[in-house]
Residue frames as a rotation matrix with the C-alpha (Angstrom) as fourth column:
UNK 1
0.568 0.823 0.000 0.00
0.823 -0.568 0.000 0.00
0.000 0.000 -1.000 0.00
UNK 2
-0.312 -0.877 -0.366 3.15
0.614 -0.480 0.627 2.08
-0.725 -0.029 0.688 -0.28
UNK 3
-0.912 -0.098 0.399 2.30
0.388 -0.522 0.759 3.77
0.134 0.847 0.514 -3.77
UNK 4
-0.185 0.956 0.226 -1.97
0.776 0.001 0.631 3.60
0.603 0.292 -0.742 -3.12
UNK 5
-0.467 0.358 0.809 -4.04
-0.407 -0.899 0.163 6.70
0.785 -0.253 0.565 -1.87
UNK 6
-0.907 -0.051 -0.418 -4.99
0.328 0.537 -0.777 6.28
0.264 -0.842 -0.470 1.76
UNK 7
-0.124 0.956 0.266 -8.81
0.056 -0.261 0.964 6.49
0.991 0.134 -0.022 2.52
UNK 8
-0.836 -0.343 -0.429 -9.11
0.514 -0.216 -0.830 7.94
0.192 -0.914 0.357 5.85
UNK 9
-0.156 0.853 -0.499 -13.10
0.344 -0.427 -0.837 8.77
-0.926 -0.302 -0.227 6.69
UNK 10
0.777 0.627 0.063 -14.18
0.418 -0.439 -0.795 11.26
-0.470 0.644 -0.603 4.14
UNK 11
0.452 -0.814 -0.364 -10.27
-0.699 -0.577 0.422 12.12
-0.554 0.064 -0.830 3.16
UNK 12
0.775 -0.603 0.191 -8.02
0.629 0.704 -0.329 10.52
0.064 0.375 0.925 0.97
UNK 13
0.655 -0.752 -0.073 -4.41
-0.263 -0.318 0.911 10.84
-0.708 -0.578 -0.406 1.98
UNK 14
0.918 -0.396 0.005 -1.79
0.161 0.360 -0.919 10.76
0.362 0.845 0.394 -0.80
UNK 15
0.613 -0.770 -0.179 1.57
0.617 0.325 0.716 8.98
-0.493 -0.550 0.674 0.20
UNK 16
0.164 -0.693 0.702 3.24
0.875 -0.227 -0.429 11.21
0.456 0.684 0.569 -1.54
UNK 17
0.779 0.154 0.608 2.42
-0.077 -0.938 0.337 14.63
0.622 -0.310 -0.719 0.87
UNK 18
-0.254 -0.641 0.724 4.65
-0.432 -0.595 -0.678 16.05
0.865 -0.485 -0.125 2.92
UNK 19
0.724 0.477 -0.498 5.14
0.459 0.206 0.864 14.28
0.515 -0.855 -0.069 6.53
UNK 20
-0.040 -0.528 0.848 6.48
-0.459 -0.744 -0.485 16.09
0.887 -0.409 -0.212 9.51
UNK 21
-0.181 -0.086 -0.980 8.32
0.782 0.591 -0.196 14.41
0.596 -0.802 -0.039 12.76
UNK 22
-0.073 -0.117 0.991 8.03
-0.471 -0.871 -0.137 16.35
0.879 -0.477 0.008 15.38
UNK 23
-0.504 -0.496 -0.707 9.44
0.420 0.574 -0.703 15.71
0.754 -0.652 -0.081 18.84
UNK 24
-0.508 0.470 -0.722 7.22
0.735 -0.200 -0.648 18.23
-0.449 -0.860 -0.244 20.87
UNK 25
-0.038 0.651 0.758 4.41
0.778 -0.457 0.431 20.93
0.627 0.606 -0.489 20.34
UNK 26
-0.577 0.244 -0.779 3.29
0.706 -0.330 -0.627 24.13
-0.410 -0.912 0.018 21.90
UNK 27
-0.134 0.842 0.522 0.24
0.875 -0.147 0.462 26.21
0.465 0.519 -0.717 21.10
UNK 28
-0.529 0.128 -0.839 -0.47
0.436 -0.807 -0.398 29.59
-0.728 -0.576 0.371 21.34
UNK 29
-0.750 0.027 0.661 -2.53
0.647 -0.176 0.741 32.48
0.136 0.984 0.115 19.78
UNK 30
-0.948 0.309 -0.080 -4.81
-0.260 -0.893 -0.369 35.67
-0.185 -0.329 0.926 20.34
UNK 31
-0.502 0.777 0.380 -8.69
-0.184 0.333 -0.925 35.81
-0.845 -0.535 -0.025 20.04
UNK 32
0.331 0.522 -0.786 -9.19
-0.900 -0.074 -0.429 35.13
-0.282 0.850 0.445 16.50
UNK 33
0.289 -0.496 -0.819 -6.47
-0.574 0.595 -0.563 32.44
0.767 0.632 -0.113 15.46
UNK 34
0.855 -0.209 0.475 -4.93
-0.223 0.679 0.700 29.42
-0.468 -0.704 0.534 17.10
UNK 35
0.488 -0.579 -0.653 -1.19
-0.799 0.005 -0.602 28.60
0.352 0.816 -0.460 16.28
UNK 36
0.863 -0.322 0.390 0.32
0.211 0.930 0.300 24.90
-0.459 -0.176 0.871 16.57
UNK 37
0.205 -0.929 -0.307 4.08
-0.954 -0.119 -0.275 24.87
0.219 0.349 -0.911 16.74
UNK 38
1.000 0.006 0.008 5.64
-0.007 0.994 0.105 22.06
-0.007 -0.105 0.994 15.83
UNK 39
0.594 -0.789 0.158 9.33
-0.790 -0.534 0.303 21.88
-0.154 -0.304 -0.940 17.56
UNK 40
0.761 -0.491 -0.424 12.38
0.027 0.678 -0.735 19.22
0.648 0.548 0.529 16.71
UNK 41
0.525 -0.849 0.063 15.57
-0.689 -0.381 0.617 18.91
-0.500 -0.367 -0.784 19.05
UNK 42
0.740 -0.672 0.040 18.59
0.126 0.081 -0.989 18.67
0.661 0.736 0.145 16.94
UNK 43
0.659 -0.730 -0.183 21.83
0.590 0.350 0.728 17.86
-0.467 -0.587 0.661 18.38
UNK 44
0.907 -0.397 0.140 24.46
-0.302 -0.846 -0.438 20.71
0.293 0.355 -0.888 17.75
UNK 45
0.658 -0.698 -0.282 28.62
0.612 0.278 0.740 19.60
-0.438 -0.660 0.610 18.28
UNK 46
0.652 -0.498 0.572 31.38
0.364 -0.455 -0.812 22.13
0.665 0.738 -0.115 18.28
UNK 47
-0.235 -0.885 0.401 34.82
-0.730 -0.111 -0.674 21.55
0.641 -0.451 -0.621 19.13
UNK 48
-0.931 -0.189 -0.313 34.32
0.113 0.666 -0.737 19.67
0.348 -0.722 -0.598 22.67
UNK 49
-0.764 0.594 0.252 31.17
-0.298 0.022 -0.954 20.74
-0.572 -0.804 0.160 23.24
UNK 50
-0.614 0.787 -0.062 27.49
0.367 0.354 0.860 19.36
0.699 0.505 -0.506 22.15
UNK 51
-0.901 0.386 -0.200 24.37
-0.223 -0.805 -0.549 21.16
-0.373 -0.450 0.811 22.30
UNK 52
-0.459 0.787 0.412 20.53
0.886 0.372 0.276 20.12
0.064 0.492 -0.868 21.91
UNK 53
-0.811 0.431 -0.395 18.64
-0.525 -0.834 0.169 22.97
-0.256 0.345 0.903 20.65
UNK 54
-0.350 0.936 -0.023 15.03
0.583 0.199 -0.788 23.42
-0.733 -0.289 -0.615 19.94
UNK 55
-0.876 -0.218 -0.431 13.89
-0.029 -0.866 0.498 24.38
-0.482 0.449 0.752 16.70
UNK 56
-0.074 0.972 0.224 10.79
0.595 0.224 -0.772 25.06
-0.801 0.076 -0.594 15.01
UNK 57
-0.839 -0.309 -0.449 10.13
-0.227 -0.551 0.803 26.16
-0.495 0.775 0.392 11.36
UNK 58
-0.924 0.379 -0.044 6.63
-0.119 -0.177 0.977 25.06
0.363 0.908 0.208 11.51
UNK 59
-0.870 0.488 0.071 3.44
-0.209 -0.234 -0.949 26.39
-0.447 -0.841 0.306 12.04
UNK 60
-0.579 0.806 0.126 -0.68
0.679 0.391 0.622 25.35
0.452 0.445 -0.773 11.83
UNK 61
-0.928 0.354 0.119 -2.70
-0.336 -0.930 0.148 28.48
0.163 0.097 0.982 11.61
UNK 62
-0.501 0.860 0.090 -6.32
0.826 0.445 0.347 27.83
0.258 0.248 -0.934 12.68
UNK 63
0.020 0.649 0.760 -9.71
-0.649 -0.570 0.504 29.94
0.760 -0.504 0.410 13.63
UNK 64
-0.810 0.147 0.568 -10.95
-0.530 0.233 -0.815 28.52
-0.252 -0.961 -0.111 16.89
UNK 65
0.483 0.765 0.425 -13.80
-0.533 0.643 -0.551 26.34
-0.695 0.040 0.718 15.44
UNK 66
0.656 -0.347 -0.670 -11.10
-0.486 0.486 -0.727 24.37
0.578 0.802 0.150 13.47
UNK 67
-0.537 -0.678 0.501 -8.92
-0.717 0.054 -0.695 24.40
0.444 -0.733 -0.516 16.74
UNK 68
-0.295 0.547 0.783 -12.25
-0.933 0.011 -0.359 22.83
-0.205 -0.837 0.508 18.19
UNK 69
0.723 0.522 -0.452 -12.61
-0.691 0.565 -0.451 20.26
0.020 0.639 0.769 15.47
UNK 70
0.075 -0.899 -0.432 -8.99
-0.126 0.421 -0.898 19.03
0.989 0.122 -0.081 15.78
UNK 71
-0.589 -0.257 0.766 -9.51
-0.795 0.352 -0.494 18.72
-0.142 -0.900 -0.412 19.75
UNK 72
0.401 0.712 0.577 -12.82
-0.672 0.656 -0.342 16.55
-0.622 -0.251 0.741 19.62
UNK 73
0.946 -0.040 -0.321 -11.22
-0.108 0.897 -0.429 14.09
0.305 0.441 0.844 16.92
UNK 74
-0.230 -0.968 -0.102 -7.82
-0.455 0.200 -0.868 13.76
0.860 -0.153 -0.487 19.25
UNK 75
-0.712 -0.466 0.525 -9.66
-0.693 0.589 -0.416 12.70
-0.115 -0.660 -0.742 21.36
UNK 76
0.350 0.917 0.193 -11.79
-0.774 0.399 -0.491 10.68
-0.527 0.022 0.849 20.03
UNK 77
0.554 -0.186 -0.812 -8.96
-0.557 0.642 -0.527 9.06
0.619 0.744 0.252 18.37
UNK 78
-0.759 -0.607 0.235 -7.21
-0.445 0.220 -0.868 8.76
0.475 -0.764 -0.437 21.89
UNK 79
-0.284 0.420 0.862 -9.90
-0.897 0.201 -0.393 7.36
-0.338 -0.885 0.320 23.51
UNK 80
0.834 0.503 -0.227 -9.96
-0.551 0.767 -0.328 4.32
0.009 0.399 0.917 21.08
């Protein structure tokens, strides 16, 4: 199923999009928008020393009734 379009509910997923690890998250935003940061830690070494940094270079822009849709199906997919 490597190559085929995933059917996911009403969605088809094409293996071909864009996927994004991410190692941690944090959420913030004002009274119109929600923003979902999505954060990586990357291992930094120079000279003798090594450094884990936190970086982020991507965000998910929502209103607040899209924010609300994406809570009720997390958990509704966590609770199964």
């Amino acid at each position: 199923m490597e190559n085929e379009n995933i059917p996911v509910s009403n969605i088809t997923i094409n293996p071909q999009s864009e996927i994004i690890h991410t190692s941690s998250v944090g959420v913030g935003g004002d009274s119109e928008e929600i923003r979902i940061l999505l954060f990586n830690k990357r291992i930094i070494s120079q000279e003798n020393k090594i450094e884990i940094t936190t970086e982020s270079n991507t965000q998910i822009v929502m209103n607040k009734k899209t924010a609300l849709q994406l809570k009720e199906l997390l958990e509704n997919y966590l609770e199964e």
